[in-house]
C-alpha positions in Angstrom: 24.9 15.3 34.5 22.5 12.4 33.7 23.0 8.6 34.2 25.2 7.2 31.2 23.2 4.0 31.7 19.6 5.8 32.3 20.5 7.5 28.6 21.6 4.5 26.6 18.2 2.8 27.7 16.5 5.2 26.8 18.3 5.6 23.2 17.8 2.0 23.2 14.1 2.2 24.0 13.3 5.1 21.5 14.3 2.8 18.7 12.1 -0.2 19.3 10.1 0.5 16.4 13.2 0.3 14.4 14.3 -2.6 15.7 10.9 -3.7 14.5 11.0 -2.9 11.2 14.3 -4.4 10.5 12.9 -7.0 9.2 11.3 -6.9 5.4 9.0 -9.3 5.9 7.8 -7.1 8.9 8.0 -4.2 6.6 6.2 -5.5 4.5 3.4 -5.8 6.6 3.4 -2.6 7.6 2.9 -1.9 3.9 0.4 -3.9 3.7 -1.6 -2.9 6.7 -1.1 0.7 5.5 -4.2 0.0 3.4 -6.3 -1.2 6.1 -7.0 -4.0 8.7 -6.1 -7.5 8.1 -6.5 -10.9 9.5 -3.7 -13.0 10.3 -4.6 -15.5 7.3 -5.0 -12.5 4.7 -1.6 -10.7 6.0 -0.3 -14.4 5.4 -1.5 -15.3 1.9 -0.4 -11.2 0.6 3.2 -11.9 1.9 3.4 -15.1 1.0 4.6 -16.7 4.5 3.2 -19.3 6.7 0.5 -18.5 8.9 2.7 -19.5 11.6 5.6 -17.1 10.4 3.1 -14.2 10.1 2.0 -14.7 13.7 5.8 -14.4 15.0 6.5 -11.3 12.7 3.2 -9.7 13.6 3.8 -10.3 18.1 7.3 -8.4 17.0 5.5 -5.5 15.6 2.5 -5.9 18.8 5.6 -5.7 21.2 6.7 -2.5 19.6 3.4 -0.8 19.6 3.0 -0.9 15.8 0.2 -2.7 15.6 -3.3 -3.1 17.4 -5.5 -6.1 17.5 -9.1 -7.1 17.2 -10.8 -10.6 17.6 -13.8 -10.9 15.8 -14.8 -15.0 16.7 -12.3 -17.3 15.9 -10.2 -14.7 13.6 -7.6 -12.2 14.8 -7.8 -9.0 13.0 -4.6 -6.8 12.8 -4.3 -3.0 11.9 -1.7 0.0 12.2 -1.5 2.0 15.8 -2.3 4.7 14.4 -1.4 6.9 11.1 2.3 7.8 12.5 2.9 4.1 12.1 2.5 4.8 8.2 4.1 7.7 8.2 7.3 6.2 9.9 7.2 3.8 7.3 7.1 6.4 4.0 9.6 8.0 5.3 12.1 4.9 5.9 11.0 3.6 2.7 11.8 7.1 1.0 14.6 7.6 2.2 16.2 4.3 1.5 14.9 5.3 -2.2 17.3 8.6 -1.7 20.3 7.6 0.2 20.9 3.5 -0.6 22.2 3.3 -4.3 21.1 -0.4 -4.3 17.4 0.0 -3.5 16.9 1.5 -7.4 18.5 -1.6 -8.9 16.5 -3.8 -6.3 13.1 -1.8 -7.5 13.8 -2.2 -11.2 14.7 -6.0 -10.5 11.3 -6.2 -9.5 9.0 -3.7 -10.7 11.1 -4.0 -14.6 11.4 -1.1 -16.7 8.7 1.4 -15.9 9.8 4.0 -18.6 6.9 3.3 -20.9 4.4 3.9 -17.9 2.8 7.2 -17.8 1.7 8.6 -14.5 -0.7 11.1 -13.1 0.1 13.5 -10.3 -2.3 13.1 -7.4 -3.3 17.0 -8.0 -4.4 15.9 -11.5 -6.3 13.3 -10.7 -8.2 15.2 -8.5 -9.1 17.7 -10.8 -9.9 15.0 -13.2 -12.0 13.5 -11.1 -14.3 17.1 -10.5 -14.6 17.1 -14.4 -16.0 13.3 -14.6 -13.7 12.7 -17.6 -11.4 9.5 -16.2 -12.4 6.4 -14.7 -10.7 5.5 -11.6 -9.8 1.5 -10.7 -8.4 0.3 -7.7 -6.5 -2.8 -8.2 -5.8 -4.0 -4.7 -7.4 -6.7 -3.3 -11.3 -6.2 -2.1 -10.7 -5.6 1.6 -8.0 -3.0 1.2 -10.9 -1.4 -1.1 -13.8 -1.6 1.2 -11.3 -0.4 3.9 -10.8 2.5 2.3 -10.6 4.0 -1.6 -10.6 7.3 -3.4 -14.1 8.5 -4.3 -15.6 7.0 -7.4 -13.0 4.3 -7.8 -14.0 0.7 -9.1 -12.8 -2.0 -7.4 -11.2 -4.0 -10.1 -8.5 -6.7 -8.3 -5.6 -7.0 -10.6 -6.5 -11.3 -11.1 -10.2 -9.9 -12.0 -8.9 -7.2 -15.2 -9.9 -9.5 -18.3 -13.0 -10.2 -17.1 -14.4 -6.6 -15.8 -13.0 -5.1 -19.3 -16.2 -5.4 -21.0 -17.5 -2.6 -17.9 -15.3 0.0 -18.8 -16.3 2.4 -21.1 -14.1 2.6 -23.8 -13.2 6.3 -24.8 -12.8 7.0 -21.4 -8.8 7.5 -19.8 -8.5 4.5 -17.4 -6.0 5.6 -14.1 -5.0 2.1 -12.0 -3.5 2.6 -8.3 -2.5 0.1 -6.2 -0.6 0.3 -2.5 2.3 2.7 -3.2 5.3 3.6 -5.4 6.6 -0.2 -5.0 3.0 -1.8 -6.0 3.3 -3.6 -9.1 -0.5 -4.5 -9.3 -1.5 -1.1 -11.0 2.0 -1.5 -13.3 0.2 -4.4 -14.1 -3.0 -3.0 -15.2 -1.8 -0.6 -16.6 0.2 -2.5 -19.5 -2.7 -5.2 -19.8 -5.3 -2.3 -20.5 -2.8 -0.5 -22.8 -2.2 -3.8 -24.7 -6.2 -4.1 -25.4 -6.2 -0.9 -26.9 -7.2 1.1 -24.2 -5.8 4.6 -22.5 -4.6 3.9 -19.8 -2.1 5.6 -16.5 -1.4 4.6 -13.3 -1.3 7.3 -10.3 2.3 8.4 -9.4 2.2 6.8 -6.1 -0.9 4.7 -4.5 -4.0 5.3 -1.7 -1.7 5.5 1.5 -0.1 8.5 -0.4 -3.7 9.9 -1.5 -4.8 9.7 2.3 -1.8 11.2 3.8 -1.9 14.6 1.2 -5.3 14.8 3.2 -7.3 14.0 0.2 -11.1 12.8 0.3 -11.7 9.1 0.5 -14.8 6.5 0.7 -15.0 3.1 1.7 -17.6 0.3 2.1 -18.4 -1.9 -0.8 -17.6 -3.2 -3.8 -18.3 -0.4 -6.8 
């Protein structure tokens, strides 16, 4: 018979990364670095904390092995461990969505009513995208695109839509994706292109999603 003591450390060891993720703000970090690697300063300004916060949240995740660094000069560059690091997090974040009652009145407090936004499957768009009749946008900031994007998808930042209307052909369906089911940015776009006029969907979920169904993806810059 094993060590009572030996086996509650090691219980107690084997959830360290949800120890870690207790936190939202750390969560949401996570989510952020889901779309690719971020410095300390950009992590900071997308969660809205000081940079000094950020740091503390971001040596919690380090500690738990969530996280990996890189320096690059002055600048500290954080990014996921590895792709199970996402994955843990889809699957907390889904099934909270399942099993707590209160997340679907927290994500309509924030996201609002999204019963007048129609969505496209990510098996759709794909199939859209072989026929060349939609055009894709991804409204995340530009490093999350250059990080990584799906094929053939403009980089159009949600705080840059008026002004990059005029480059989108008008007959054509319009899809906007963002970071995930909780990303109000392509929510966003999607009501400000409809409100112009324009057809336009957002995808049912957002690129994290796209990359873990094992669908192709590009990066570099700017399209």
């Amino acid at each position: 018979m094993g060590d009572r003591m030996a086996k509650t450390a090691l219980f107690d060891g084997l959830v360290t990364a949800a120890k870690a993720l207790s936190s939202g703000r750390r969560a949401e970090i996570v989510d952020v670095l889901a779309q690719g690697e971020r410095s300390v300063e950009e992590i900071a300004e997308e969660i809205q904390q000081s940079v000094a916060n950020t740091s503390q949240h971001l040596q919690h995740l380090l500690r738990a092995g969530l996280v990996r660094t890189r320096r690059d000069g002055n600048r500290i560059y954080y990014a996921l461990a590895s792709d199970r690091v996402a994955d843990l997090w889809a699957q907390l974040r889904d099934v909270a969505a399942e099993h707590v009652a209160e997340v679907e009145r927290l994500a309509s407090g924030y996201l609002g009513d999204r019963s007048d936004l129609a969505t496209i499957t990510r098996a759709d768009l794909k199939r859209r995208l072989a026929r060349k009749d939609v055009v894709v946008i991804d409204v995340r900031p530009v490093p999350e695109y250059e990080s990584g994007h799906i094929p053939g998808a403009r980089s159009v930042p949600i705080e840059n839509l008026a002004q990059s209307l005029k480059t989108l052909p008008r007959d054509a369906d319009v899809v906007a994706y963002c970071r995930g089911p909780y990303c109000v940015y392509a929510d966003d776009a999607v009501r400000a292109l409809r409100r112009r006029g324009r057809t336009a969907i957002r995808l049912e979920d957002g690129f994290p999603e796209w990359v873990r169904a094992g669908l192709p993806t590009e990066s570099g810059q700017t399209a």
